[in-house]
N, C-alpha and C positions, 0 to 999 in steps of 0.2 A: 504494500500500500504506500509505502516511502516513497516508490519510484519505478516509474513504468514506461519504458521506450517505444515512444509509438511513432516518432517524427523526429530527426535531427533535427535539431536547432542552427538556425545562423550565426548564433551569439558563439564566443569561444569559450567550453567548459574545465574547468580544473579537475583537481582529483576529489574523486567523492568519496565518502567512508558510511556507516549505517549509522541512522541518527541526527548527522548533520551531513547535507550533501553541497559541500561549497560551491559556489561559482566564480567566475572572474567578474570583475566589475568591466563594465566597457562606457570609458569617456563618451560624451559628444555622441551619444549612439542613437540605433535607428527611429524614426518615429513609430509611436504604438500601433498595432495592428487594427484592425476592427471588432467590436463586440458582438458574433455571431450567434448570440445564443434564443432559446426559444420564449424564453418568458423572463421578467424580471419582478424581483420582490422588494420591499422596504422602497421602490422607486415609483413619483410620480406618472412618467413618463420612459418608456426609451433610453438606455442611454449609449453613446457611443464613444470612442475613444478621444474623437477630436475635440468633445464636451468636456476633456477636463483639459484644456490650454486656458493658459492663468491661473493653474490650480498648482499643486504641487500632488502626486498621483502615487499610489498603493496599491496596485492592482495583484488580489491573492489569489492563486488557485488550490481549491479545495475541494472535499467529499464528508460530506458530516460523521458517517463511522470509523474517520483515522485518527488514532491515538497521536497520531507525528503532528497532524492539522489541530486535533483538541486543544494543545500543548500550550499554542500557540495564539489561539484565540485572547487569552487575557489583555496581552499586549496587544492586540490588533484595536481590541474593542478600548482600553485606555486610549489610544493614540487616538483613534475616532474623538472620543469624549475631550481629550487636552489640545490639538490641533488641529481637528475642523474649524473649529473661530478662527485661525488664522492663517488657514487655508488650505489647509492636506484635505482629498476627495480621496476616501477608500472604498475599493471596488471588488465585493468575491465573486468568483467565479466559480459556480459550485459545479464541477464534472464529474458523474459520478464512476464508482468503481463498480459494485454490485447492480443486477437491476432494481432491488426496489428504492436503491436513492435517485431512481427516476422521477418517483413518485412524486408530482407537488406536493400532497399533504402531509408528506415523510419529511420533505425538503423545509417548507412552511413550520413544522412542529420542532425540527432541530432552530431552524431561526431564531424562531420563540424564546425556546428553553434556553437556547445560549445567552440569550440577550443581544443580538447582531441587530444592529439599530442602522448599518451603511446600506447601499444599494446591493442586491444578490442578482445574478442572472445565471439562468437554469441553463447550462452547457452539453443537454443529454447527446446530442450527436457529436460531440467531441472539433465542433465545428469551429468553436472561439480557440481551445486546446491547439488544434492544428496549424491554425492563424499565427498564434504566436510560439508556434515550434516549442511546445511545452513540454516537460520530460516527467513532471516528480507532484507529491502532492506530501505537501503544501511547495508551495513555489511563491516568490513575491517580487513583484517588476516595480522597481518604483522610477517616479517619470518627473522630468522638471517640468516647468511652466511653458514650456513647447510641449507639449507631451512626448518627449522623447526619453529612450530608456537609458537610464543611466547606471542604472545596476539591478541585476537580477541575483536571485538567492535562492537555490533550493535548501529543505529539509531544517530543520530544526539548529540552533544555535548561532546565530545572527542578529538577534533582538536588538541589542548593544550596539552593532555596526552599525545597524537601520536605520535606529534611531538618530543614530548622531547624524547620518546624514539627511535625512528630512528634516533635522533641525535646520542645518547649513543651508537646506535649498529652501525653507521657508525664512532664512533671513536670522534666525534665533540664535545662540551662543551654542555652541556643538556641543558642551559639557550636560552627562546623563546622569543623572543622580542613581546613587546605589538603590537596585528594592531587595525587599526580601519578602518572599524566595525569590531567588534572582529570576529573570527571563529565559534567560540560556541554562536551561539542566545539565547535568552531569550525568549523562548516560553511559559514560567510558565502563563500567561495571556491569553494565546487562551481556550476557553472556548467548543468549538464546535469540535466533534470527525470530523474523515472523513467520507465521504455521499457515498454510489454508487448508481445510477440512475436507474441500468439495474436490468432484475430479477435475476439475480444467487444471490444476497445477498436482505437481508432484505432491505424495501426503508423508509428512516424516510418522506414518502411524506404525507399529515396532513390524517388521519384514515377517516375522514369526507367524504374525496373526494373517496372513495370507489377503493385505486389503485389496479391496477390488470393488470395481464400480455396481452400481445394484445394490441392492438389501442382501444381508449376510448376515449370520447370528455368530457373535465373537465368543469370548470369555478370556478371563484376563489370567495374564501366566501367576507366577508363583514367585518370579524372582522382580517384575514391573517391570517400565519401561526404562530404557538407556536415557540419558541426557537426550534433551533434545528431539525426544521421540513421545509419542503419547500409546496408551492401549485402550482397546475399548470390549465394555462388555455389553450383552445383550442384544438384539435385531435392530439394525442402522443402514438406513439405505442411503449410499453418496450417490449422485448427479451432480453434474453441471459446479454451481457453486455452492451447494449445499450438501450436510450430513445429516437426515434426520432421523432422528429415536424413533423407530416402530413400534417396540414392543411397551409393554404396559410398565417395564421399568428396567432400567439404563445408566451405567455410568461410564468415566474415563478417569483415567490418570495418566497426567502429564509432567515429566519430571523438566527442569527447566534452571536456569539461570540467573536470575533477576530477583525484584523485589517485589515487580508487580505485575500479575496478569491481569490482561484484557482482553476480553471474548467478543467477537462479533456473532450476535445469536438473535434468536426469534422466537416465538410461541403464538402462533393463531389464536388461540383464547386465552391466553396467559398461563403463565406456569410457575412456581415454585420450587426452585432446585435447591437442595443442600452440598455446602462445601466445606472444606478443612482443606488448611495446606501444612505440612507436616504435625507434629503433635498438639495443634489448636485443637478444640472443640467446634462439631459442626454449624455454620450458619445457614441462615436463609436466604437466597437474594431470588427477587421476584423478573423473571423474564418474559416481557410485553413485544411492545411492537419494533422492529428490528433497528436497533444501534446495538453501541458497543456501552459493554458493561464488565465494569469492574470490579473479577473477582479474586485477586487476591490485591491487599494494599497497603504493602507489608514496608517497612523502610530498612530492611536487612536486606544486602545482596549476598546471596548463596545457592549454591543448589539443592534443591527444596523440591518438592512433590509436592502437586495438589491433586485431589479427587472431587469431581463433582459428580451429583446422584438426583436425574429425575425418576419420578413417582409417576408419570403419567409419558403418551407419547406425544409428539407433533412437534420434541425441541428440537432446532434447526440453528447448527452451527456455520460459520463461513470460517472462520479466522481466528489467531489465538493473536497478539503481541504483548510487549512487556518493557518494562520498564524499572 
């Protein structure tokens, strides 16, 4: 979800790493593309690229169930709030990864909840994406008062840079005052890449348990799963981008790196799963309509096992990340 090559870019790209995917900055660079997308939100009207000359410009690409994009909404949404009065226009582009972040009402209700108060436009064909030879999500183009791009940014840990320089091109003193927690996390300690469940991508689920596409009835070994591997028990049928519990009850355990998982899941009529990740006691965390939820959120980095256990079927996983 970090990052997904669909279009070389014109811009010249540095070396990327998991977590933060740096970019080069490029001077004096090319004017902004056009905004190809199908509907717009939080906008009165329309908007297109050449409507923000005289502005100073933010333009984000996102997907509302990425942990890498969540991350990073704090700051997007401060800057909105402390330099829009003086002239910064933030723009997200929301393209999504999964299909149901096609969904307006999926897209609309992540809005909401976030508190995203700038203009959104629905990117479903990947048409604005293409426009501006875009690679990774989150991504951030920010543009001077021509609307030309002056530096683009993939992936997380940039906050700090950005900032200082939107201060500069809106005229302000380049000094960022410290916050806490800081903007830029410390992910250098997550150990575990991200997971997808479904079959369109490889499934790190353990080779033992024979996984395959279709409904299958597992059960879990004796010894669990290796790092970085998960096992499942019970009837699960993967397609496409999804894994879902058949049977009337269902668990996994997934041994992992980090301090915190994140699941991209789902439940038709809601559901209540129980988890524990090493010798905790079980909790409950309720899974409704599909984003990512956080179930473990832990502030130890180690490698740790959790198990989650539905009671009923219809729970539909996509993706595991961490943090």
């Amino acid at each position: 979800m970090q990052r997904r090559d669909l279009l070389a870019s014109g811009l010249a790209y540095g070396a990327t790493t998991s977590g933060a995917r740096a970019q080069a900055t490029q001077a004096a660079g090319p004017s902004a593309p056009p905004f190809l997308v199908e509907e717009w939100l939080n906008a009165a009207a329309p908007l297109d690229a050449s409507a923000l000359r005289g502005k100073v410009g933010v333009v984000n690409f996102w997907t509302y169930s990425c942990i890498y994009v969540l991350r990073t909404l704090p700051y997007l949404k401060r800057w909105h709030e402390q330099y829009a009065p003086a002239g910064l226009q933030l723009v997200g582009i929301h393209t999504p990864e999964f299909a149901f972040e096609h969904l307006r009402p999926n897209v609309e209700h992540a809005v909401h909840e976030f508190g995203i108060r700038y203009p959104v436009g629905q990117d479903n064909g990947y048409r604005t994406w293409r426009a501006w030879g875009n690679r990774a999500w989150p991504s951030f183009y920010l543009l001077d008062r021509e609307a030309r791009i002056v530096m683009l940014r993939e992936g997380e840990g940039h906050a700090l840079e950005m900032e200082r320089t939107i201060r500069g091109l809106l005229g302000l003193p380049p000094e960022v005052a410290a916050r806490q927690p800081p903007d830029d996390m410390d992910l250098s300690r997550v150990g575990t890449p991200e997971m997808y469940f479904g079959a369109l991508h490889p499934t790190p689920q353990e080779p033992g348990q024979s996984p395959r596409r279709g409904e299958a009835t597992y059960a879990f070994s004796a010894a669990g799963p290796r790092l970085n591997r998960y096992e499942l028990e019970g009837s699960w049928e993967r397609e496409g981008e999804t894994l879902v519990l058949r049977s009337e009850r269902g668990r996994l355990r997934l041994r992992y790196s980090a301090a915190k998982v994140h699941f991209v899941a789902a439940a038709t009529d809601g559901a209540t799963v129980r988890v524990r990740s090493g010798a905790e006691e079980w909790r409950s965390i309720r899974i409704g309509w599909p984003a990512l939820y956080t179930i473990v959120d832990g502030t130890r980095h180690a490698e740790q096992l959790v198990e989650l256990e539905a009671m009923s079927p219809g729970l539909t996983l996509y993706s595991a990340t961490f943090g």
